[in-house]
C-alpha positions as CSV (number, residue, x, y, z in Angstrom):
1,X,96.6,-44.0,57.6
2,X,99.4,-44.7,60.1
3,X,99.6,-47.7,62.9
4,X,100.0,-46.8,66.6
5,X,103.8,-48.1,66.3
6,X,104.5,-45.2,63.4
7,X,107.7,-44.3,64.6
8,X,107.7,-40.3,65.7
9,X,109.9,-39.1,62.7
10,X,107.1,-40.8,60.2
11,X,104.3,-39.3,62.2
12,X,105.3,-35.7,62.2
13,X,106.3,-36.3,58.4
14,X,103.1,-37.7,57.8
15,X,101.4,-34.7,59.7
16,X,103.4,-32.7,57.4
17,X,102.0,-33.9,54.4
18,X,98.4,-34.0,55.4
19,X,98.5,-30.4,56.3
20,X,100.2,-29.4,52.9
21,X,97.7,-31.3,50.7
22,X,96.4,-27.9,49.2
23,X,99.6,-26.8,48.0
24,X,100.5,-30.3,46.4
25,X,97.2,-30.1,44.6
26,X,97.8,-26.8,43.0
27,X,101.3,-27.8,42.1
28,X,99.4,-30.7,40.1
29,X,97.3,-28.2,38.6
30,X,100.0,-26.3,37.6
31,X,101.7,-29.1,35.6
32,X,98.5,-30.7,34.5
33,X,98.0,-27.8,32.8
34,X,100.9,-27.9,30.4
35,X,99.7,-30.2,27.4
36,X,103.2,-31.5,27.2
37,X,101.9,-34.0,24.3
38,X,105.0,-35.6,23.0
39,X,103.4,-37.1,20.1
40,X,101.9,-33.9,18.4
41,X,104.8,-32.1,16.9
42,X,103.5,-28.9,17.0
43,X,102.8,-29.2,20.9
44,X,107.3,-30.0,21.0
45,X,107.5,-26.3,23.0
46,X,104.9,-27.2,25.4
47,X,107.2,-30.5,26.1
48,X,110.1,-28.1,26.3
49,X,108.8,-25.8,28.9
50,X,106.9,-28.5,31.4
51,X,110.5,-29.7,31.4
52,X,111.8,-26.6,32.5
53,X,108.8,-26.6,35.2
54,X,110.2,-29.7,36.4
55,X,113.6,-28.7,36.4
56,X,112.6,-25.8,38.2
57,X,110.8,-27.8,40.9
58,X,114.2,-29.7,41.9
59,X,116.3,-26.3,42.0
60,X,113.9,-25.5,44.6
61,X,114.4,-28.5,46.6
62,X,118.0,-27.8,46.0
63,X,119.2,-30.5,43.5
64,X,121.8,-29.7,41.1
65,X,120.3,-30.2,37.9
66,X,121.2,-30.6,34.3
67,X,118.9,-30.5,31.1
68,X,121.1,-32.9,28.6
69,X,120.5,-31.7,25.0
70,X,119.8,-34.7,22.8
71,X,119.6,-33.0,19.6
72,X,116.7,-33.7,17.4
73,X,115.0,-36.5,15.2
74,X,113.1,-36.6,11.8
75,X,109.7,-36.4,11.1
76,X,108.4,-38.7,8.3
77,X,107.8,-35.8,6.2
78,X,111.6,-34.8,6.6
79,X,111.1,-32.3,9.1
80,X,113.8,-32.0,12.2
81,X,111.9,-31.6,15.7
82,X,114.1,-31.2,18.8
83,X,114.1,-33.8,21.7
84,X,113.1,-32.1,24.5
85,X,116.4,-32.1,27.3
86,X,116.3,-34.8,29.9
87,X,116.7,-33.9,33.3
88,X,119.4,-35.6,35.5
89,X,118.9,-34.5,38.8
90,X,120.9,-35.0,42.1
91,X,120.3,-34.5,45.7
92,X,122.9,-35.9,48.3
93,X,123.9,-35.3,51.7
94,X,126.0,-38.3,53.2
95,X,128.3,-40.3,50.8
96,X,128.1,-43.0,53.4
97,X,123.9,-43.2,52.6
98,X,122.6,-45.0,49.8
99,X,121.7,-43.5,46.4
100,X,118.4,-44.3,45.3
101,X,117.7,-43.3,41.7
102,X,114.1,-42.3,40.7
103,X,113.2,-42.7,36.9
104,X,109.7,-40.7,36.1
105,X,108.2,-39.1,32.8
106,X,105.9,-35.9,32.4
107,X,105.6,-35.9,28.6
108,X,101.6,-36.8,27.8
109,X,99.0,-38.9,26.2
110,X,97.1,-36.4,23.6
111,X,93.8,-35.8,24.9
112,X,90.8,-33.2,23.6
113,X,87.6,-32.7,25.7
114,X,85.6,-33.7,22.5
115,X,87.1,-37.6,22.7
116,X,84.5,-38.3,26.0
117,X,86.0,-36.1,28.6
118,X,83.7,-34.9,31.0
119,X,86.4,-32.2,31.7
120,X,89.0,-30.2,30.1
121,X,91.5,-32.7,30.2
122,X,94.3,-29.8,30.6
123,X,92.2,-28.3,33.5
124,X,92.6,-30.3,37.1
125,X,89.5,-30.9,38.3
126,X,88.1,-32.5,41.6
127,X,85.0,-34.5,41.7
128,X,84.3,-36.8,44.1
129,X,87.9,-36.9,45.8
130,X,89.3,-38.3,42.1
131,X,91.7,-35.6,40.5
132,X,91.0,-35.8,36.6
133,X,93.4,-34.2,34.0
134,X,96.2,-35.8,31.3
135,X,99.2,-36.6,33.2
136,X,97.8,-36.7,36.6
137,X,98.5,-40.3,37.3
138,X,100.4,-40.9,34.0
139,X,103.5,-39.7,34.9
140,X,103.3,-36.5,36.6
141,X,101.0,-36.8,39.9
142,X,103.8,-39.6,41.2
143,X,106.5,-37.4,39.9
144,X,104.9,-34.7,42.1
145,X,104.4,-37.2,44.9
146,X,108.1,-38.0,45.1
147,X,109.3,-34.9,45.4
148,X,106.4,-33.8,47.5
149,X,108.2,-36.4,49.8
150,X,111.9,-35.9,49.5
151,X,111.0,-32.0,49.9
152,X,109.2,-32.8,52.9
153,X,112.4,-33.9,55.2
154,X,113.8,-30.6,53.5
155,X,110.7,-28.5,55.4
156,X,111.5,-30.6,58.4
157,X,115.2,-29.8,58.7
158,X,115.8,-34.1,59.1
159,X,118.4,-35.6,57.9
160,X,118.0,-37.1,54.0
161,X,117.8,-40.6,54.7
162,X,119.0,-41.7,51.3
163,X,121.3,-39.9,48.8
164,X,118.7,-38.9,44.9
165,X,119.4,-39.0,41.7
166,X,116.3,-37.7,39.6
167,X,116.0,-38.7,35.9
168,X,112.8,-37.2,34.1
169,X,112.2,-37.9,30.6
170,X,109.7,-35.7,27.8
171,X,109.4,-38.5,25.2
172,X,108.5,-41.7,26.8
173,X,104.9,-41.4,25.3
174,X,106.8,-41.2,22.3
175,X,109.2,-44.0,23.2
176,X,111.7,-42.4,25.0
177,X,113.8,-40.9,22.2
178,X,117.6,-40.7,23.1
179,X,117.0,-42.3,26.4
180,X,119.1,-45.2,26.4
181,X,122.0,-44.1,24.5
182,X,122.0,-41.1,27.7
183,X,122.1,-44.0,30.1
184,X,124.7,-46.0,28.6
185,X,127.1,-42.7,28.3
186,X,126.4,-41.7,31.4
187,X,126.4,-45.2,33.2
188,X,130.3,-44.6,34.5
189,X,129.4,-41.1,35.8
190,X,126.4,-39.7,36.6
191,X,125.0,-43.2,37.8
192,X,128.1,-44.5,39.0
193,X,127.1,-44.8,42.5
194,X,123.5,-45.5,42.1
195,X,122.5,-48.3,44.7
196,X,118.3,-48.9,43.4
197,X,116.6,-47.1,41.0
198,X,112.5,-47.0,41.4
199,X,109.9,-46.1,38.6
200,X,106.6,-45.2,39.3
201,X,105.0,-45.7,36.0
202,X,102.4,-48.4,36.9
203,X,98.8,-49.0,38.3
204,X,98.0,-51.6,41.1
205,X,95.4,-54.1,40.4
206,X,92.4,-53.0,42.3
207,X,91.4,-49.7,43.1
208,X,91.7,-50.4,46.4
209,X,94.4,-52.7,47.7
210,X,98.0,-51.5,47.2
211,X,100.2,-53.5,44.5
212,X,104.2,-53.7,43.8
213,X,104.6,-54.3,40.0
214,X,107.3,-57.2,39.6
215,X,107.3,-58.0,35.8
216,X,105.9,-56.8,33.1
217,X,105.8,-58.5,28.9
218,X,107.4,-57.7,26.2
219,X,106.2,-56.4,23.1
220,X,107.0,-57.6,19.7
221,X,105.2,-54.8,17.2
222,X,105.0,-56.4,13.3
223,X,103.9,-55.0,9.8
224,X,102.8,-57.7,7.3
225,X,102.8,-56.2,3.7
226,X,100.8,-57.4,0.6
227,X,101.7,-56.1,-2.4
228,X,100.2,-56.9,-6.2
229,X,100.8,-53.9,-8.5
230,X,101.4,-50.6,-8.5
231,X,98.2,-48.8,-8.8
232,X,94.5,-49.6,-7.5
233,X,92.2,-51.5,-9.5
234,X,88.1,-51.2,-10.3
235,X,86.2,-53.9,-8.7
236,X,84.3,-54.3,-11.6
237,X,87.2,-54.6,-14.6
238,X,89.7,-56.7,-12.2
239,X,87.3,-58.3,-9.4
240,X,86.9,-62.4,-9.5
241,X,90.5,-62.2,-12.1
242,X,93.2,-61.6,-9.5
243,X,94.9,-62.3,-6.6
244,X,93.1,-60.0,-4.4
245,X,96.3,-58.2,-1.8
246,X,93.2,-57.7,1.2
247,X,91.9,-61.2,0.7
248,X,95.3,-62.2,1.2
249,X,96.5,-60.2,4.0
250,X,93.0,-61.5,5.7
251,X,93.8,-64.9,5.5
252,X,97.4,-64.1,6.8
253,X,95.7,-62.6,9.9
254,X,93.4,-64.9,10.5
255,X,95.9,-67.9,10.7
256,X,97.5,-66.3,13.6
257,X,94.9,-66.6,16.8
258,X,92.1,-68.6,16.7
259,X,89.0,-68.0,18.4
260,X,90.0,-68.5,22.2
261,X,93.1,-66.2,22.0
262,X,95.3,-69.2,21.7
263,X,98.4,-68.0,19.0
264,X,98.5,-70.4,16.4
265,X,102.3,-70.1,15.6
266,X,103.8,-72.7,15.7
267,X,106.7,-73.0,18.7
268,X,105.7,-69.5,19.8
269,X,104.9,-71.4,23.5
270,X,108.1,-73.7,23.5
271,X,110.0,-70.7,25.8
272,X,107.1,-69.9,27.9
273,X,107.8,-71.4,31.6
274,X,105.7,-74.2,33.0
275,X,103.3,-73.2,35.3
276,X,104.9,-73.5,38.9
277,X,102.1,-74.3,42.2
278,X,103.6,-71.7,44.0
279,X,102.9,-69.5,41.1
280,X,99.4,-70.6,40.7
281,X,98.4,-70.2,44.6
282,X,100.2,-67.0,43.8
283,X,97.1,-65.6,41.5
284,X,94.9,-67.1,44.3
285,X,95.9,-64.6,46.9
286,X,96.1,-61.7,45.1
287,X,92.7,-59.5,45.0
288,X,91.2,-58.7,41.6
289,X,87.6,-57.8,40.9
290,X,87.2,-59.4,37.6
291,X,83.3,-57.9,37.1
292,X,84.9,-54.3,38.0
293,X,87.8,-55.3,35.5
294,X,85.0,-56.5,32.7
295,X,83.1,-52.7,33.5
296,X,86.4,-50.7,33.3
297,X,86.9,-52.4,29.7
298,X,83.3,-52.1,28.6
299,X,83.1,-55.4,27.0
300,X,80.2,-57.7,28.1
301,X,82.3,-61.6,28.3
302,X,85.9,-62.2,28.7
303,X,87.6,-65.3,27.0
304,X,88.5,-66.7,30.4
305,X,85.9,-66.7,33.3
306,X,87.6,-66.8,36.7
307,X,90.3,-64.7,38.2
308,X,93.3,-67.1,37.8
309,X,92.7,-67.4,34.1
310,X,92.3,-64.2,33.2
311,X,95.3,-63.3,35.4
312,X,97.6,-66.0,33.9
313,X,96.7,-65.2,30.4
314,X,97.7,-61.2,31.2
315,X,101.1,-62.0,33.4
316,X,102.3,-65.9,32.4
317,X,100.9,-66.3,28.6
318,X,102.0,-64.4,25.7
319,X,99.3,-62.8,23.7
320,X,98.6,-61.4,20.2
321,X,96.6,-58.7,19.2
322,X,95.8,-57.6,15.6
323,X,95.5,-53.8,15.2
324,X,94.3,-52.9,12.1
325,X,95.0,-52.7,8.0
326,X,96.5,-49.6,6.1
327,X,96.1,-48.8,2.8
328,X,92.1,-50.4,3.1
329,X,89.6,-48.2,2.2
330,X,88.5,-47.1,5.7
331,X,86.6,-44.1,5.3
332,X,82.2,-44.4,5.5
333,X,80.0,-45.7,2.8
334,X,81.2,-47.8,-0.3
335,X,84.3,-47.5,-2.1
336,X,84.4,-50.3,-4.7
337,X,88.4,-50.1,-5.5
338,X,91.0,-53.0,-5.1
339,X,93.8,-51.6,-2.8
340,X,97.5,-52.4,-4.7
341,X,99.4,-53.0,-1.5
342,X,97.8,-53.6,2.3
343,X,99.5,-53.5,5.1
344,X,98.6,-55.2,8.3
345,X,99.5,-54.6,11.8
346,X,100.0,-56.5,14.9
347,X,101.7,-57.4,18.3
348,X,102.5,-60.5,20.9
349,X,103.6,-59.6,24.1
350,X,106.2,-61.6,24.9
351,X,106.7,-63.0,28.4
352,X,110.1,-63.9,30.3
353,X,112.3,-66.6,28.4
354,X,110.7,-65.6,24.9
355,X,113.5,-64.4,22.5
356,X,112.9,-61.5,20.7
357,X,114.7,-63.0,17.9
358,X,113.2,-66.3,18.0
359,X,109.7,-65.0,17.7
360,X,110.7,-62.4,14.7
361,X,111.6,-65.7,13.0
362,X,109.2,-67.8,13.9
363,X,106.5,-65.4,13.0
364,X,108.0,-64.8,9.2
365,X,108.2,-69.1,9.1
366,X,104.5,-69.2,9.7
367,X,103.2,-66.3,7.2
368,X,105.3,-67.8,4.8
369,X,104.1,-70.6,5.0
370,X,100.2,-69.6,4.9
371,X,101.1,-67.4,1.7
372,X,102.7,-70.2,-0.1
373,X,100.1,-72.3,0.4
374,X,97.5,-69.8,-1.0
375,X,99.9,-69.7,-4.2
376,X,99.5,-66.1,-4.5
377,X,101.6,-64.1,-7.3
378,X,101.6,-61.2,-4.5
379,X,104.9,-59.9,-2.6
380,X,104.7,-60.5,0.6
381,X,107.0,-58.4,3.0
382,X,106.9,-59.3,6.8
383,X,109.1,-56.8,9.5
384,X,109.9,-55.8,13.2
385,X,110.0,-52.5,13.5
386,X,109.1,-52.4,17.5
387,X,110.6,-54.7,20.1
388,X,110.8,-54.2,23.7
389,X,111.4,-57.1,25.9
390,X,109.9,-58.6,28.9
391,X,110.8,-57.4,32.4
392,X,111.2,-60.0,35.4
393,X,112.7,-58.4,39.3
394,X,112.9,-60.6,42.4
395,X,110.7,-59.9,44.8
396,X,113.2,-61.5,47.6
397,X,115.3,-58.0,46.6
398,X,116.0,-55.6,49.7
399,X,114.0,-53.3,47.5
400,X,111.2,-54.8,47.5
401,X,111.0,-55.9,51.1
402,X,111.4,-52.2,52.2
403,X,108.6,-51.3,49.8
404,X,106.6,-53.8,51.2
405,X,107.5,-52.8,54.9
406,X,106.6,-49.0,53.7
407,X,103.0,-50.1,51.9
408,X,102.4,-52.0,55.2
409,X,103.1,-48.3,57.1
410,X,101.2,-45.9,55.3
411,X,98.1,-48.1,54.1
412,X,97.8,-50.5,57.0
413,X,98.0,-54.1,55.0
414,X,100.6,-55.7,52.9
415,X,100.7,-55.3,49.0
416,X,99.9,-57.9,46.2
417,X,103.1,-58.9,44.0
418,X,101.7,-58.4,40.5
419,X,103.1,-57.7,37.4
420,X,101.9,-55.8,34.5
421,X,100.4,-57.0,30.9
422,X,101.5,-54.4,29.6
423,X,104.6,-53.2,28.4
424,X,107.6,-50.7,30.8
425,X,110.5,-51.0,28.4
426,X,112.4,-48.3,31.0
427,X,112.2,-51.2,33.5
428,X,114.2,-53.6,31.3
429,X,116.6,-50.8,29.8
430,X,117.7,-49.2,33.9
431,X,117.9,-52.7,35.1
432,X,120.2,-54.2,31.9
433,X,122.4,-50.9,31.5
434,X,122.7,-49.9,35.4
435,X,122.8,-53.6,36.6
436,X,120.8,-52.9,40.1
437,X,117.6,-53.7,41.8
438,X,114.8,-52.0,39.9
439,X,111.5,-51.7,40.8
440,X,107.9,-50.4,40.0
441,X,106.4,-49.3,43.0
442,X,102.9,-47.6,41.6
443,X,100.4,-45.3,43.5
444,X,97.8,-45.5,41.3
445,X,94.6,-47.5,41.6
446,X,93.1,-49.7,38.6
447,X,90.5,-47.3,37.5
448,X,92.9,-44.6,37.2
449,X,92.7,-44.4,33.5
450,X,96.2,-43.7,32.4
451,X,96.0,-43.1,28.0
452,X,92.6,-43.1,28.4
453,X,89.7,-40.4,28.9
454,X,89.0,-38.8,32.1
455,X,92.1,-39.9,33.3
456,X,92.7,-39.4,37.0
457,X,94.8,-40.2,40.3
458,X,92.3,-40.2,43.5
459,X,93.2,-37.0,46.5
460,X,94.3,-40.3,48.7
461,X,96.3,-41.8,46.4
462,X,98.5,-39.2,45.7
463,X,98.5,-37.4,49.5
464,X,99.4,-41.5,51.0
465,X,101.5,-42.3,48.2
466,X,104.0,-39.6,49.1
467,X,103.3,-40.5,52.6
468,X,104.6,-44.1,51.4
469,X,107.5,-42.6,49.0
470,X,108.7,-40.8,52.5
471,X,108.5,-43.9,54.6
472,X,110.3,-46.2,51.6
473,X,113.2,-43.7,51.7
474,X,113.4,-44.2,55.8
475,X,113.4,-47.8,54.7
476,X,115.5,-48.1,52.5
477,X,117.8,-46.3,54.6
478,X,117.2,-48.4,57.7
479,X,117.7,-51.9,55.7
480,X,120.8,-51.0,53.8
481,X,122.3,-49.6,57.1
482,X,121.6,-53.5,58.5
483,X,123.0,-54.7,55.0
484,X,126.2,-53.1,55.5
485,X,126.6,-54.1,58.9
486,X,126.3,-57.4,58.2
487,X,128.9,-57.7,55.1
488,X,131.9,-55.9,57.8
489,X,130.4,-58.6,60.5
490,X,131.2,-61.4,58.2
491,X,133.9,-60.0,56.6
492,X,135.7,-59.7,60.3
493,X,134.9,-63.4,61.4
């Protein structure tokens, strides 16, 4: 939708857009079709050529675009597997215009019909007005919508409002592979005159209300190992005569959260910010259905009860989550063997002021100290071998109040500041290498299912959201124009 005081540029873009909703559909298809899986190896081609479709897609626009090689990484069977190229993309009319930077992925989730979807999952189908196929909201429907945007002042023969850099990614699903060491070479050049960058990698809150994502938690990923021989042992020779690895490993786990999610660590809250009011009216305000969230998860109770809880406890709290035991028998029916080494796996998301380092250490205090206290003959080994860190942007940033000025255009009221429970490691590696504004501005509603089945991105999201992508750029432009006029004011007083 669009107010009466749309200005007439926005309107006859907008109009644009409406009528052209067919053709941005089938260009969805098109790429939703592509099972661009980046975790299968043997679906590496399929990555390889939906990055050629994409590459394709900006040549039309008339970008200059190159696919950087990043060589290839090992297999744990040995094997070498090429990266897929990353595309770095660029688009600019008027040096004296800002450059905004736009970071998206369209590498895939696997999915198979026969995991619960009600469709072929590679197959775009419409029911409903929803849009359901892997990738459509997770990356590649608001990749689409982007460029569905920019390409609209193209069709229109207006002026580009901003100056683009595109950067589009094959791995991310796979943890963006070669990624940041790209960034960091090409921070002098390529993104040398990058003013924001803007990822749209994210889901608002409700599946209604339009959200700007402002932070999201880190995510500390750790293996404990429990070792006490070299081979597997029958229950009935060695059981009630040794130090059992699995009983160990249990206990181990179990001293970590009790049973109202609270980590039992100790010093693992010392970093964690005090609870402001201003952050707490914050939750107050911003709309969540926490019966449609409880539905979505399938789960019949929560830990917490009201919105502000639950919402402080995904955003302000850190959290830990156990994931499961290798080397277990795991397989159906009885099995009555004594594993020689277990290994057990968890994660705490971090939140902002949490160390990385810190928590590593303060993790490997605490299972030592559980495992000496069992006096176990058993070798314990406790590592790190995933660590992303939290993400924090301020909402005060010019980027944000032209996202919000855009949001306010296209879908009639303003957005809810939120920020993810979840983990954007891209957020935190543009904003630390590039050092500017970055934020997540996401056109996808709660329900939208990214990594999970039936996986969708409604026909209004994606037809407003480039809408809103269109009228951001106009903003963008508009406020960094005021910006600049400002500085030379003060800087001739």
């Amino acid at each position: 939708m669009s107010s009466p005081s749309t200005p007439a540029l926005e309107t006859e873009i907008f109009q644009y857009i409406d009528e052209h909703q067919s053709d941005y559909i089938e260009d969805l298809k098109e790429w939703v079709a592509v099972e661009s899986d980046s975790i299968q190896p043997d679906l590496r081609k399929e990555v390889i050529r939906m990055m050629a479709l994409a590459a394709d897609r900006l040549v039309a626009l008339g970008a200059t675009v190159n696919l950087v090689n990043l060589g290839s990484h090992q297999l744990p069977d040995g094997q070498d597997l090429p990266l897929p190229p990353v595309i770095l993309g660029e688009l600019a009319e008027d040096p004296q215009s800002p450059t905004v930077c736009f970071y998206g992925h369209v590498d895939v989730q696997p999915a198979k019909k026969e995991d619960g979807w009600k469709t072929d999952p590679y197959t775009l189908t419409e029911i409903d007005g929803n849009l359901y196929g892997r990738g459509a909201i997770d990356n590649k429907g608001p990749v689409l919508a982007w460029i569905n945007a920019v390409e609209t002042f193209k069709a229109l023969k207006s002026a580009m409002p901003v100056n683009f850099k595109f950067v589009i990614e094959g791995m991310e699903e796979a943890g963006s592979l070669g990624l940041e060491k790209l960034l960091q070479e090409e921070k002098q050049y390529f993104f040398s005159d990058v003013d924001y960058v803007v990822i749209s990698d994210s889901l608002w809150l409700s599946n209604r209300k339009p959200a700007l994502t402002c932070g999201s938690r880190g995510n500390a990923c750790f293996f404990v190992e429990v070792e006490c021989g070299s081979k597997d042992l029958h229950s009935g020779t060695f059981g009630g005569i040794i130090h059992e690895p699995l009983m160990d490993l249990i206990a181990l786990l179990d001293s970590l959260v009790d049973h109202t999610g609270h980590i039992q660590i100790p010093g693992i809250y010392d970093s964690v910010a005090s609870l402001t009011e201003e952050e707490r009216q914050l939750y107050e305000s911003i709309e969540f259905d926490l019966e449609e969230h409880k539905n979505n998860s399938g789960v019949k109770k929560f830990l917490y009860g009201t919105k502000e809880e639950i919402l402080l406890h995904l955003w302000h709290y850190p959290s830990l989550s156990i994931h499961g035991i290798e080397g277990a028998f795991n397989e159906p029916g009885i099995k009555t063997v004594i594993p020689a080494k277990v290994i057990g796996k968890f994660s705490i998301r971090q939140v902002p002021h949490m160390d990385l380092s810190v928590v590593k250490q303060q993790v490997v205090e605490h299972l030592e100290s559980v495992f000496f206290k069992r006096n176990s003959p058993n070798k314990l080994k406790v590592s790190m071998p995933l660590g992303a860190k939290p993400w924090l942007a301020d909402v005060n940033d010019p980027l944000y109040k032209a996202a919000r000025k855009a949001i306010k255009i296209v879908f009639g009221e303003d957005p809810d500041f939120i920020r993810d429970g979840s983990t954007v490691p891209v957020a935190r590696m543009f904003q630390t290498i590039m050092q500017k504004s970055v934020i997540m501005l996401p056109i996808g509603a709660a329900s939208d299912g990214e990594h999970s089945q039936n996986e969708k991105i409604s026909r209004y999201n994606y037809i407003e959201g480039a809408k809103m992508f269109a009228a951001f750029f106009l903003e963008i432009s508009k406020l960094h124009r005021h910006l600049h006029e400002n500085s030379n004011t003060e800087t001739n007083n």
